[in-house]
C-alpha positions as CSV (number, residue, x, y, z in Angstrom):
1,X,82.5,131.4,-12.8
2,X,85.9,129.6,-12.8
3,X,87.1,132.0,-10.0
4,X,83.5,130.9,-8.0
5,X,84.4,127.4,-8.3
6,X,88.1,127.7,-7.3
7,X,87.6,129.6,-4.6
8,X,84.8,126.9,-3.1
9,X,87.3,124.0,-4.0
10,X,89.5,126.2,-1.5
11,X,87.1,126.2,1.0
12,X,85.8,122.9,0.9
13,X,89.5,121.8,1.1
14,X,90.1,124.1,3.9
15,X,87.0,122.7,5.8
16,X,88.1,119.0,5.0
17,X,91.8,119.8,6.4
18,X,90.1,121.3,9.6
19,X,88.1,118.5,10.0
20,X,90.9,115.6,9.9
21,X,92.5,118.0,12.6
22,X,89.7,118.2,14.9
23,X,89.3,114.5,14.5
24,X,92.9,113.7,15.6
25,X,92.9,116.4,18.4
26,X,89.7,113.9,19.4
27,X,91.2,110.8,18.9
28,X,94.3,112.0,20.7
29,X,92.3,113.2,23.5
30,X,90.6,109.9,23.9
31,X,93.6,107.9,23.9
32,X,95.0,110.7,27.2
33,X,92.1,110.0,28.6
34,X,92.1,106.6,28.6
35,X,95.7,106.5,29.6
36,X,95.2,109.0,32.7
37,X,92.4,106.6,33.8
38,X,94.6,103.8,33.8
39,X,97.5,105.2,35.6
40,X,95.1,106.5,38.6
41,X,93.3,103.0,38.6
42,X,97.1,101.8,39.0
43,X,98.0,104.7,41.9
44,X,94.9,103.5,43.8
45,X,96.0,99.6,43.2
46,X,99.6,100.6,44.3
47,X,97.7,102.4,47.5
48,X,96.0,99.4,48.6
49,X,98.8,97.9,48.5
50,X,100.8,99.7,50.3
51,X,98.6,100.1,53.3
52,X,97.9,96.5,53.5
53,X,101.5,96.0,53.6
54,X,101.8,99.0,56.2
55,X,99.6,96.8,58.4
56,X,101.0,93.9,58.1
57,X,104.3,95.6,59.6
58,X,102.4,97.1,62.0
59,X,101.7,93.4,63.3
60,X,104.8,92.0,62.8
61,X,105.9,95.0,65.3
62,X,103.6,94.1,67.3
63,X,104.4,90.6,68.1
């Protein structure tokens, strides 16, 4: 009986451990996520950019 309720104290600290891991492997992920969505918003702002400076050479060539 004591060795049944030992043994399920292991487990059910086994399966809390496991699930605070998963959770920060989630967290963490959201958090990349996040980050790599912000840094390709911020390539495509630099993109703009850089063509509308690209044109404005182009004109200055021009003249």
């Amino acid at each position: 009986m004591i060795l049944q309720l030992y043994e399920d104290l292991l487990v059910a600290d086994i399966e809390g451990t496991a699930y605070i891991d998963q959770h920060s492997v989630t967290d963490n992920l959201a958090k990349n996520t996040t980050r790599t969505f912000d840094l390709v918003n911020e390539n495509v702002s630099s993109i703009h950019q850089t063509q509308l400076v690209s044109q404005e050479l182009a004109k200055l060539a021009e003249q």
